[in-house]
N, C-alpha and C positions, 0 to 999 in steps of 0.2 A: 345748569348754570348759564347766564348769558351776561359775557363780557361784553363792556361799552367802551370804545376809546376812540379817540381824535384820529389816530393814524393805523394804518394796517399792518406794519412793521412793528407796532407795540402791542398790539393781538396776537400775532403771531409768536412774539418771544412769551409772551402769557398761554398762548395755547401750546405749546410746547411744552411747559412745565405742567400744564395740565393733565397733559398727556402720561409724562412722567409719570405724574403722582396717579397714574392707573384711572382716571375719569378724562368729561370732555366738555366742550363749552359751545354752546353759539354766540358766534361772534359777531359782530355787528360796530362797523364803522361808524362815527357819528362823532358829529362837532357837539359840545350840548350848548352853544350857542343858537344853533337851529333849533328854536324852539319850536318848530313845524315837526319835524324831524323826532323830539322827545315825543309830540303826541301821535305819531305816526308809531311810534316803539310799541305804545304803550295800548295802542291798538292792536297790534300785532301780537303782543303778550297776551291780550285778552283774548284774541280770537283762537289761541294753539296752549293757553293754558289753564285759563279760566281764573287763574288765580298767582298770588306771588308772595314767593313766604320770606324775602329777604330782600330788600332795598340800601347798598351801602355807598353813601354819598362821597365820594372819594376825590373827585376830579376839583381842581383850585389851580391858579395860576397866582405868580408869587405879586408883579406889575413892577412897577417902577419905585427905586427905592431914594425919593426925594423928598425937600420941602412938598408940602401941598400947594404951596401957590406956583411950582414949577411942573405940578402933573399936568401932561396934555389930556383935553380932555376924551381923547380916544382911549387913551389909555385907562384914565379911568371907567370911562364904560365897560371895557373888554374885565377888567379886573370883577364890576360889578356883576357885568353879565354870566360870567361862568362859577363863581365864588356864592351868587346869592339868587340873582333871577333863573338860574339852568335848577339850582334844588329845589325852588317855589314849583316850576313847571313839572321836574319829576317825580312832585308831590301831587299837583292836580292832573298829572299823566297814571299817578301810580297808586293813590291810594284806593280808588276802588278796589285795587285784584289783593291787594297787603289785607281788606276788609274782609276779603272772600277767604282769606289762609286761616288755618286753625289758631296760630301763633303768629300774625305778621311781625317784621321787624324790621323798624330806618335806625340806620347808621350812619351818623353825620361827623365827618373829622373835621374839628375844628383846629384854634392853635391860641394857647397862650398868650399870644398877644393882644388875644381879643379882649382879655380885663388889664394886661399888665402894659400897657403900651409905651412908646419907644418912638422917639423923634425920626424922622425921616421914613415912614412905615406906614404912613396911611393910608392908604388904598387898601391893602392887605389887612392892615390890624382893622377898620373898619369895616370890611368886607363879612370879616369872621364874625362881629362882632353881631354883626345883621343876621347870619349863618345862625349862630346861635339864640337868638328871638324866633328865626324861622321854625327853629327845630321844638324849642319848648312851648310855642304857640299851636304847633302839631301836634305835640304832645299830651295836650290841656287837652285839647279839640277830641284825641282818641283816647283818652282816660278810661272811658267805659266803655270801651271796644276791646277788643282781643290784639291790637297792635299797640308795640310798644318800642317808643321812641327815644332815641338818645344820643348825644353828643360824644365823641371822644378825641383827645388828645393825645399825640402821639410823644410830642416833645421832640427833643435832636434827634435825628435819625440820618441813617444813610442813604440822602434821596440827592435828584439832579436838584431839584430845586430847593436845597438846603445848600447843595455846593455853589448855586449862584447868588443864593444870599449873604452865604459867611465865606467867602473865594479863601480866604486864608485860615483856614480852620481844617487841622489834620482829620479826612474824614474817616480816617480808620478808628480812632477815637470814639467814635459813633457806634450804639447798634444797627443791626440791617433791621430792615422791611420785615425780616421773618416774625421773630418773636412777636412784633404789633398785631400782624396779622393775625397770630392766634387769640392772641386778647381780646381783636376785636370779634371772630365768630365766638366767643364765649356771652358778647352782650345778644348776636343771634339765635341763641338755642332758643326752645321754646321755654326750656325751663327758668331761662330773664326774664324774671317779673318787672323788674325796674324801668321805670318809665320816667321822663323827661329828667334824668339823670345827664351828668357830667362824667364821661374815666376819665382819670387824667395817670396817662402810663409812668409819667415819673416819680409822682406819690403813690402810686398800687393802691389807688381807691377811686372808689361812687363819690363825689363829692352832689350837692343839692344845689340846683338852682334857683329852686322856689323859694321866695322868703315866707316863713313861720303864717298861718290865717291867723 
């Protein structure tokens, strides 16, 4: 396994659990705004593994929750850049080695909001919304390949950046992190055939994003 994060103090609380749970991880610091940086990864994967059997797009930042005509535009870059340009690049970083896996698989969390959208939210509801063009356009792409691509939805959950979304929203109310996490290595096995599919974890289903030929 090779975890990715922003800070070394978020690795480390992950690699400790790792630990825990009797395995181990290489760690590897990394802004994915350094898009130098994803294809230096993705280099480095290549040259110590030859190949990668599971890709899970996880990393999103929530941005400024305003009118649109009041987001600076830094802001909105930074929301773009990590939400939609970081997964294009660890797609042209990664899908050679996912080609080379018996079984490769991308996992891209998306959210809700990205068809159900909601005034003051755009950056993020259109962020995702790109997120998911990226992923089903990937998806087409490797149709007749042995990788298989798909979207998933977590819904509420017990994250920091659900508590700075909803500040008054009792988060214990929420499930954890945990149960998602297994749902989502369930689209990882090799035995997911499903490709440019949707979970969506609060309905417990595959939902389709291609419309009917």
């Amino acid at each position: 396994m090779v975890a990715v994060a922003r800070t070394v103090g978020g690795l480390e609380e992950l690699d400790d659990a790792i630990r825990n749970a009797g395995s181990s991880a290489t760690l590897v610091p990394l802004d994915l705004k350094d898009t130098a940086g994803i294809a230096r990864l993705g280099a480095a994967l290549a040259e110590r593994y030859r190949q990668l059997d599971v890709l899970i797009g996880n990393a999103g930042i929530l941005g400024p929750l305003s009118p649109l005509g009041h987001v600076e535009p830094k802001a909105w870059d930074e929301v773009i850049a990590v939400n939609v340009t970081a997964n294009w690049h660890l797609i042209r970083a990664l899908d050679p080695l996912l080609r080379q896996a018996e079984a490769g698989r991308a996992v891209f969390l998306t959210s809700g909001i990205a068809t159900h959208v909601r005034a003051y939210w755009g950056p993020y509801a259109i962020s995702k919304a790109a997120l998911d063009a990226l992923a089903r356009t990937y998806a087409a792409e490797t149709a007749s390949t042995n990788v298989r691509v798909n979207l998933f939805s977590p819904g509420p959950t017990r994250t920091g950046m659900r508590a700075m979304a909803m500040p008054g929203e009792d988060a214990m109310s929420l499930k954890t992190a945990e149960p998602v996490a297994a749902k989502i290595l369930e689209l990882c096995r090799p035995e997911f055939q499903e490709t440019g599919k949707l979970y969506d974890y609060g309905k417990g289903r595959l939902l389709s994003l291609q419309p009917p030929a």
